[in-house]
N, C-alpha and C positions, 0 to 999 in steps of 0.2 A: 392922866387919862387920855390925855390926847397923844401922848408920845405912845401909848400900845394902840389907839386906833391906825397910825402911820404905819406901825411895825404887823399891824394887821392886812392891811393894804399891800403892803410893800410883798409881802409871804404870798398873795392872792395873786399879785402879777407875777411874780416870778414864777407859782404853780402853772398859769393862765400861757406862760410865755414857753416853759418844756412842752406842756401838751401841744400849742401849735408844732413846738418846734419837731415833737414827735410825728402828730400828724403828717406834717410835712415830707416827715424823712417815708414815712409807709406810703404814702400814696407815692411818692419817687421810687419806692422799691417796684410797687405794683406796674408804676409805667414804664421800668427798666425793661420787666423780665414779659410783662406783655408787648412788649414794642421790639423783640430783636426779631431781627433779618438778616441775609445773608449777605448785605453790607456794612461798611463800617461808618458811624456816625454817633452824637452825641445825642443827649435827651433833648438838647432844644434843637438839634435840628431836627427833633422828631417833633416836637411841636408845633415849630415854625418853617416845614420842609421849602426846600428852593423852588427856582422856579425854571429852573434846567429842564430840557426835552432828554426822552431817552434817546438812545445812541441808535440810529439807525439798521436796521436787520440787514444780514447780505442778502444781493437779490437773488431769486431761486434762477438754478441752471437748469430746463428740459434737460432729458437724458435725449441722448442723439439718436436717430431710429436705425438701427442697422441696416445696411444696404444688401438688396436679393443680390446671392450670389447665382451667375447662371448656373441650368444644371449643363453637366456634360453631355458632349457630344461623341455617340457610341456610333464606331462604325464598322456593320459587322463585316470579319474572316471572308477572303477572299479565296476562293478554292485554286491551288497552284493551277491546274489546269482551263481552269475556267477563259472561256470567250462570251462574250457580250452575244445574246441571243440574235439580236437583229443584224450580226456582222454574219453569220452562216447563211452560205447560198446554197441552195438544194442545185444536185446538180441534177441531168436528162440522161432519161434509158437513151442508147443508140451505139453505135459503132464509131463512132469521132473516138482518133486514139489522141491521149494528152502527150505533152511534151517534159522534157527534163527528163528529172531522175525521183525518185521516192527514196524516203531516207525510212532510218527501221523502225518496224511498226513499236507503238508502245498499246499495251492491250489491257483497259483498266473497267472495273466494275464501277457506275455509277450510285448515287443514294435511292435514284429512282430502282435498282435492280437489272438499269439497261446495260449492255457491254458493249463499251465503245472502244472500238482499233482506229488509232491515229497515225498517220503518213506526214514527216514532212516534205511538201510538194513546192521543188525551188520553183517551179514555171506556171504552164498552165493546163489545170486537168481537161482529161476528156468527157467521154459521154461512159455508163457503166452499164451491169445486164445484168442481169438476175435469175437463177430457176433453184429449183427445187430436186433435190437426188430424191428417186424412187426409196431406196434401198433404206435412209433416217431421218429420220425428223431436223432434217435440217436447213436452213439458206445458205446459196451461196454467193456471191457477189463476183463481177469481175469486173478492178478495173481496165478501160480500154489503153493501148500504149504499152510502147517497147519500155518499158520500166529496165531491162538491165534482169541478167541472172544472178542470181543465187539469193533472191529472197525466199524463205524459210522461215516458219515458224511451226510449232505445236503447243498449244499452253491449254492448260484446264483450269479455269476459275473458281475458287472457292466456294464463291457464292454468285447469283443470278441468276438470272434467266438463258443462259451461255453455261453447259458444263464442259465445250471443249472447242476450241477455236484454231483453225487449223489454215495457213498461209502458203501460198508457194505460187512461184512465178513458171509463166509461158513466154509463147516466142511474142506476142501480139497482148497480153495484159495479164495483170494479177489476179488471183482468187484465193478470195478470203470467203474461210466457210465456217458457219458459226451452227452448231448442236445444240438442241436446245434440253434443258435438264429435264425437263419435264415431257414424257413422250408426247402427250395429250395435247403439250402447247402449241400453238400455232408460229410465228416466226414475221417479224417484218425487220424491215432495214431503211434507215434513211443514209441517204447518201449525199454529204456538203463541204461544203470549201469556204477557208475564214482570207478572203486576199489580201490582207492586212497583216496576216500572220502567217500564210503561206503555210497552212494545216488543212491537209484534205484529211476524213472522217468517215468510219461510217456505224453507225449504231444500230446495233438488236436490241428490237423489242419481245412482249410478248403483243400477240396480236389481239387487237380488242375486236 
């Protein structure tokens, strides 16, 4: 009787002793597959984690500000003929004849619609005159000074206020006589000298 109560006992703990040992193994499975992460480590150091700091973050870098570029420096076309306004000297009506020689005229239409005839004048001009032919509508210019024979010219401009500009020398100064396209228009002329560039000039307008 007492050797089956032992063998009773003995059945009871050894049931008593799979079940923990079952227990055991399911709650390990359970903290296995609930505890991974995307490093590697074991179950007790999942229980009993260290006490390491994390590894420190890189420090962040501002991004650099990009530096204004200047803008450019535009400088406008320079017209080949062009002189600096305030270097032109108006020259005086009168009879004072200039000196040297006149080089050949060049006779160009400006943006404004004026027609300007240029001389180059190696010395220094004189005084010039001015009238009016009965006969067309035109100005005539004379400058003062033995300028030298055989200046000529006849040219008709395409466009301006000038449809026909007509040159030719005397014994005592030149005349330049400028037609104006328009019968109706009126007619002036300025008349200047750049001493810098030793360019005497003389330009048709229409008359305001």
């Amino acid at each position: 009787m007492c050797g089956e109560a032992m063998y009773s006992l003995r059945s009871l703990c050894r049931i008593m002793l799979f079940a923990w040992l079952a227990l055991v193994f399911g709650m390990g499975c359970i903290v296995a597959h609930n505890a991974g992460t995307e490093g590697s480590g074991s179950l007790f150091a999942f229980w009993f984690p260290g006490s390491q700091e994390p590894a420190p973050l890189p420090p962040v870098v501002a991004p650099e500000t990009p530096k204004a570029v200047p803008a450019p420096v535009i400088t406008p076309p320079v017209e080949e003929h062009s002189t600096p306004q305030t270097e032109w000297i108006a020259l005086h009506k009168g009879k004072k004849a200039g000196m040297g020689t006149l080089g050949k005229p060049e006779i160009s239409t400006l943006s404004t619609g004026e027609v300007e005839v240029r001389f180059a004048c190696n010395d220094a001009p004189g005084n010039f005159r001015e009238f009016f032919p009965a006969n067309v509508d035109s100005l005539s210019i004379d400058l003062m000074g033995a300028w030298g024979k055989g200046m000529r010219a006849d040219t008709r401009p395409d466009k301006g206020v000038l449809k026909r500009v007509q040159i030719a020398d005397h014994k005592q100064w030149v005349r330049v006589s400028g037609i104006a396209r328009e019968s109706r228009d009126k007619l002036e002329a300025r008349v200047e000298y750049a001493p810098t560039r030793k360019i005497l000039r003389i330009v048709f307008a229409k008359k305001q």
